[in-house]
LUMTI-284677 format. One record per residue: residue in one letter; y negated, x, z of N, C-alpha, C in turn. Coordinates in steps of 0.001 Angstrom, whole numbers, plus 500000, padded with zeros to 6 digits. Each point is the difference from the previous one (the first is absolute). Example, Ala and Ser with C-alpha at 12.3 -4.5 7.8 and 13.67 -1.06 7.14 Angstrom:
! residues 2
A505690513190507800498810499110500000498800500900500000S498950499650499280498810500820500060498910499230500730
! end
This chain:
! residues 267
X498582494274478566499463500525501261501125500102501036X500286501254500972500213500298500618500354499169501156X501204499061500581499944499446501426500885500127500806X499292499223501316501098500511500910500292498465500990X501349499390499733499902498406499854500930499829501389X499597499425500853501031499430501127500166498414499912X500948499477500382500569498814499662500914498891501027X499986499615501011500719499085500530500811501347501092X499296500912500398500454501008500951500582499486501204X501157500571500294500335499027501338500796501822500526X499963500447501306501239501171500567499425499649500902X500960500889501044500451499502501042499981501733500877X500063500307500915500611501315500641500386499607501601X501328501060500492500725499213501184500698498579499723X500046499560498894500309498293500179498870498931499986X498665500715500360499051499042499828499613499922498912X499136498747499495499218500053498967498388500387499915X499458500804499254498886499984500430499188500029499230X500005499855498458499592499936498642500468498871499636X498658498341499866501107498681499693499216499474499132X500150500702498282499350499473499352498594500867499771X500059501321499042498851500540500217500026500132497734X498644499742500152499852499789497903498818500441499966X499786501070499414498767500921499382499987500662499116X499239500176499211499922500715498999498627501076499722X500229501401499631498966500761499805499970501037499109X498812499475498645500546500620499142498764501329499824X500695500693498990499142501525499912498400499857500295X499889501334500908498456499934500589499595499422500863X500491498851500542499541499130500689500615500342501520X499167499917500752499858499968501515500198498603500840X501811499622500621499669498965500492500522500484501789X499344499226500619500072500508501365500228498459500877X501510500494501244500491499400500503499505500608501345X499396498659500849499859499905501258500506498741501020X500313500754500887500771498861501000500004500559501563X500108499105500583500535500604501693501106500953500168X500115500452500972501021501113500647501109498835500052X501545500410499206500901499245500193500187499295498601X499720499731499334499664499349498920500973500277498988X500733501050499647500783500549499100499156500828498994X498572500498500503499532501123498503501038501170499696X499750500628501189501295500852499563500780500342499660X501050498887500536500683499463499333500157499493498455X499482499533499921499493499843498555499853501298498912X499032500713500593500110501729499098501397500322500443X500928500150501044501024500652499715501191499425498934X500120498711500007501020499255499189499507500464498645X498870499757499090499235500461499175500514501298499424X499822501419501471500230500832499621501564500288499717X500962499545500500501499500282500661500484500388501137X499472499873500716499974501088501661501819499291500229X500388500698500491501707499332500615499508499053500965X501003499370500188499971499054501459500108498382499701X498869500302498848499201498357499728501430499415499298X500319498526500141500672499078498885499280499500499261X499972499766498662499264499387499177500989498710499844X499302498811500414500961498608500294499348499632498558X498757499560499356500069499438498692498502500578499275X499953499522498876498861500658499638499823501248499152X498846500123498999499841501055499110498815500811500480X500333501591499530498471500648499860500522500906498614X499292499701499381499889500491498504498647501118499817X500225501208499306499373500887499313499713499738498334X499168499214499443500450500282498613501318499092499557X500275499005500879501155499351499618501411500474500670X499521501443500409501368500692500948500448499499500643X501232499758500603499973499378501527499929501309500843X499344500047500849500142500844501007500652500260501126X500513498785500032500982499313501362501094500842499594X500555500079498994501654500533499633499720501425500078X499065500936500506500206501436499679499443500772500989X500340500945500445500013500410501207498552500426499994X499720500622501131498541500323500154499791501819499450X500556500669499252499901501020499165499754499174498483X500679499208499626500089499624498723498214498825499702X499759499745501288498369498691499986499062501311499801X500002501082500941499160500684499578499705500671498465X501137500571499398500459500016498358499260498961499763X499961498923500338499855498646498509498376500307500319X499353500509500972498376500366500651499365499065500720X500769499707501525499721499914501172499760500825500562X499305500045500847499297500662500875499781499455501586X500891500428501175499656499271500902498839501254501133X498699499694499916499704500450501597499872499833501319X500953501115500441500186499150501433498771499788501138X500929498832500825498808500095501101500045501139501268X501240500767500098500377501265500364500672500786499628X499126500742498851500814500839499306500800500953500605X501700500196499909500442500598501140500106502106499346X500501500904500763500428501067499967500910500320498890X499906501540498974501419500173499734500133501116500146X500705500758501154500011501650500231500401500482499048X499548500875499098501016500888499358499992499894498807X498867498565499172500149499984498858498249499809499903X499410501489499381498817499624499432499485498693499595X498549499982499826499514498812499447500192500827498323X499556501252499869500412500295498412500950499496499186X501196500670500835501449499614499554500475498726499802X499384499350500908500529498500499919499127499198498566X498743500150500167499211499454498692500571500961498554X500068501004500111501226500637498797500952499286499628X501050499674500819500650499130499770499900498673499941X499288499491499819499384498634500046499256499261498859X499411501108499785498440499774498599500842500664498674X499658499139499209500110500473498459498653499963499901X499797501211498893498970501024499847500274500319498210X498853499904499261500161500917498969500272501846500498X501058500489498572500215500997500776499033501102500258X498775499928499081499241500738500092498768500144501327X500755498671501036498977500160500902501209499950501312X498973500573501064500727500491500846500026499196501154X500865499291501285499621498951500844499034500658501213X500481501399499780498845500338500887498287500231500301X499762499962498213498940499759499544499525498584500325X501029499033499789499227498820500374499714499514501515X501367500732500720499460500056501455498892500487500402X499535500759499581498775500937500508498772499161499653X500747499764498536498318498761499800499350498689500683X501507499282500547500059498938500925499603500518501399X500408501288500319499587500136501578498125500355499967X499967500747499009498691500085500172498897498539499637X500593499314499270499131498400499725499792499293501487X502025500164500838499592499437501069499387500952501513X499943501209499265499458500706501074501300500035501472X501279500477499265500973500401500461500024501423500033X500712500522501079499668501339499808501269500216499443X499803501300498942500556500440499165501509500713500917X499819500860501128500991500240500582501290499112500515X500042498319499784501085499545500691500643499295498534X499639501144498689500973498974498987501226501451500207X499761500943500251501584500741500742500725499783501183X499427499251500930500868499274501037500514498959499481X501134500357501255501281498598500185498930498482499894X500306499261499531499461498776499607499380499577501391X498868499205500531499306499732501318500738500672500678X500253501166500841500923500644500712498224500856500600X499403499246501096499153500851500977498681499191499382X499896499167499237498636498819499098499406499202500977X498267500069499985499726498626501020500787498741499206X499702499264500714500276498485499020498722500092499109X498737499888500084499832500066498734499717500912498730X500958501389500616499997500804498978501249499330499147X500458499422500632501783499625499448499684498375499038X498924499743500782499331499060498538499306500654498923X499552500900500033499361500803499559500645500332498156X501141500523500933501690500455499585500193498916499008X500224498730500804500735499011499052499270499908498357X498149499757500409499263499986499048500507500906499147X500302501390500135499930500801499434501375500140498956X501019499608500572501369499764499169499658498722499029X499344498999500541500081498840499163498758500422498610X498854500842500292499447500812498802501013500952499037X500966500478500587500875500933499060500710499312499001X500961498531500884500975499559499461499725499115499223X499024499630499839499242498651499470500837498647499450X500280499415501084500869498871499974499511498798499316X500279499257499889499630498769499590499730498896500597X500226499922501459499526499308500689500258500521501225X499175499840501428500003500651501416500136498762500933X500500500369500940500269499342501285499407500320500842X498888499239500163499318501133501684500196498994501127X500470500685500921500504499492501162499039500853501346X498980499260499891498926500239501071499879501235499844X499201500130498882499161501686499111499352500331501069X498820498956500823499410500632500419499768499996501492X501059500014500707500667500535501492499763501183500327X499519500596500824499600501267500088499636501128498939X498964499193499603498805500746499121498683499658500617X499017501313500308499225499693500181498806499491499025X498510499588500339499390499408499033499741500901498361X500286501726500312499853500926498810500931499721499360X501332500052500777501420500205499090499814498470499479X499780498892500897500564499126498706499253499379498866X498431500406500235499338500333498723500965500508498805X500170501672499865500271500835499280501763499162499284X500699499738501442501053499525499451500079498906499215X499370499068500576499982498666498987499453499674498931X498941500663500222499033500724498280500855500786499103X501301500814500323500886500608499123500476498801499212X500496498647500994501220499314499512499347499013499265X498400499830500311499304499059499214499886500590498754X499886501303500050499684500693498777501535499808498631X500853500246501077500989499822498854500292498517499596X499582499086500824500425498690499801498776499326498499X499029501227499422498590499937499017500700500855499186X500690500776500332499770500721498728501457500832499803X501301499809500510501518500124499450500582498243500214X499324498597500657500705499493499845500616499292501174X499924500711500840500975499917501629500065498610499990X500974499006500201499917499220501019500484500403501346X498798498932501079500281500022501487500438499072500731X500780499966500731500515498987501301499342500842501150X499320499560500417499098500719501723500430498968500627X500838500453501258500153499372501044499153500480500981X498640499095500990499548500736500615499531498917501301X499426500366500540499469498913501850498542500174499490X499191500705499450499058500005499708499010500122498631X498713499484500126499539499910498502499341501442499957X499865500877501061499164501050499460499886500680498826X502120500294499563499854500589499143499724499564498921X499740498869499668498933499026499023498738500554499524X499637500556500876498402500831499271500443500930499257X501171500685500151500484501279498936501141499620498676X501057498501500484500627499943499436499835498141499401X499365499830498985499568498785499781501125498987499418X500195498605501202500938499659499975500240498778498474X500582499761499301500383498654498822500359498931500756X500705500281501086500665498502500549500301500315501643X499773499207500787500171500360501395501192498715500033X501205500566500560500990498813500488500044499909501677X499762498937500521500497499809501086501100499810500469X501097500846500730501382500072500194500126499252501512X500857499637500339500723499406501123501173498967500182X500616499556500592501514499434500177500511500785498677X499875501588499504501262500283499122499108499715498976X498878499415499619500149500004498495498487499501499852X499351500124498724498492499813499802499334498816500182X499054499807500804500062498481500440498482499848499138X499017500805499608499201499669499351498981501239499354X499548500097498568498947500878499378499348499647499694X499013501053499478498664499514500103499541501377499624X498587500010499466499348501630499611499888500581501246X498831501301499656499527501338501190499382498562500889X499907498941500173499006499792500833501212499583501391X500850499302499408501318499474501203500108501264500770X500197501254500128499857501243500515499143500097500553X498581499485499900499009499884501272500370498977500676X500581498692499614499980499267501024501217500129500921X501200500715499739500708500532500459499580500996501443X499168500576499317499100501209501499499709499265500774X499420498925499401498936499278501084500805498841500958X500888499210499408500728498726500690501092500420500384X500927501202499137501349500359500460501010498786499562X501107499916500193500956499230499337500399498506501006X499335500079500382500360498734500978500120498740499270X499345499569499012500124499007499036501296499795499355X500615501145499811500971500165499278501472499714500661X500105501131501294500819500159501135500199498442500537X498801499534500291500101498535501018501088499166499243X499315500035498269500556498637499187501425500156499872X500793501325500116501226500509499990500159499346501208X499798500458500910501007499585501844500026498083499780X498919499936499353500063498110499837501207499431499552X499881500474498463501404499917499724501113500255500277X501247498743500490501283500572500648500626500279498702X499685500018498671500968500566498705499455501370500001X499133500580500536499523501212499425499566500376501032X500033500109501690500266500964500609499883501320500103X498777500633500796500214501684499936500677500370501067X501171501374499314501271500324500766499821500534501143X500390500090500681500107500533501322499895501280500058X499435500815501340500134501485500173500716500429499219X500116501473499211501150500486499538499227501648499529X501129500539500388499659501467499704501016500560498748X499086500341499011500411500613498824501240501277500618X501162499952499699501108500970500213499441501251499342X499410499821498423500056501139499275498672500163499839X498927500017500412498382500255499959499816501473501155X498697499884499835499574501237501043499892499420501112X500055500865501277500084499120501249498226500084500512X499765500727498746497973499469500506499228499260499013X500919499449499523499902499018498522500058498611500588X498948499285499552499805497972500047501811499944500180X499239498936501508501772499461499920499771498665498927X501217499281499394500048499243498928500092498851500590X499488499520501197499503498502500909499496500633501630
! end
């Protein structure tokens, strides 16, 4: 079976540390979902995962299948079938969404990627006109989730990163969307990492393991039900027992250098 193994994770970005000790594992099909406060390092977390520049990786494994993933740039994680979706998927003038999934997807040759685009936009009820535009170049946000769904149906990775899927989606889109990713997570296999602030998308995307994240690293899981109590109490249980401790301390203000500037600051 298929996994996707993290191990004694520790990076750092700017000099700080902000990943101290993060170990999970999620293997094919399975849906595990990370929630935590604003500041916390989720993000963080999907970007090191994915390769984004910036981050130091101070110690620690994330393995594909035994891969290391740490040693290879973030063209080569997607190859091994990562998949990261962002939490703002950004612009690319000038390079179709066609062209780019052309180059991207292996395809028997007898089928065509545009055939499968068409089939994915119409499942997610994408309109067919923006797989010839420049990549999100003029997209609401949640057509550009929309989008992501729709590449991660073409490319069919082996495991996904969702980094707050469902941020500006309204209650239709993130039906349709998360019902895509549940769908593939039944029936190609998907494993999921959902990073999210909320359980809604829980009614569409049914979770295996809810981790509770904070000071940097998983402080406790539990099934779909920790995700309600999460809605309901919020992390204060968690947060308090951190500031108690003078070994484990949550870090001070700090603004991510390399994040979006309308993106969770990482304390």
């Amino acid at each position: 079976m298929s996994t996707l193994t993290i191990e004694g994770l520790h990076a750092s970005v700017a000099g700080r540390e902000i990943l101290s000790g993060v170990n999970l594992e999620v293997a094919a099909g399975e849906v595990h979902a990370v929630m935590g406060p604003n500041g916390s390092g989720k993000s963080t977390l999907a970007h090191v995962i994915a390769g984004r520049s910036g981050y130091e990786n101070l110690s620690g494994s994330v393995r594909l299948d035994g891969r290391e993933l740490l040693r290879m740039p973030a063209w080569q994680r997607a190859e091994a079938g990562l998949f990261l979706a962002m939490q703002y998927p950004t612009e690319v003038p000038g390079v179709s969404l066609l062209d780019m999934l052309t180059e991207s997807v292996r395809t028997p040759e007898d089928t065509a990627v545009g055939e499968l685009m068409a089939g994915e936009a119409e499942r997610i009820g994408f309109d067919e006109q923006f797989l010839q535009r420049p990549v999100n170049v003029d997209l609401s946000g949640g057509e550009r989730k929309r989008n992501e769904a729709l590449q991660l149906g073409v490319l069919k990775p082996a495991f996904a990163v969702m980094d707050e899927l469902d941020s500006g989606l309204d209650v239709d889109a993130l039906r349709i969307v998360a019902g895509r990713i549940e769908e593939a997570t039944e029936h190609e296999g998907l494993g999921v990492l959902a990073i999210t602030h909320y359980s809604r998308i829980f009614a569409h995307l049914r979770p295996d393991a809810v981790h509770v994240f904070a000071g940097g690293r998983i402080q406790e899981s539990g099934g779909a039900e920790l995700a309600d109590e999460l809605e309901a109490e919020g992390y204060e249980r968690w947060t308090a027992a951190l500031t108690a401790d003078p070994d484990d301390a949550v870090p001070q203000a700090f603004t991510d250098p390399f994040g979006d500037p309308f993106a969770d600051q990482l304390a």
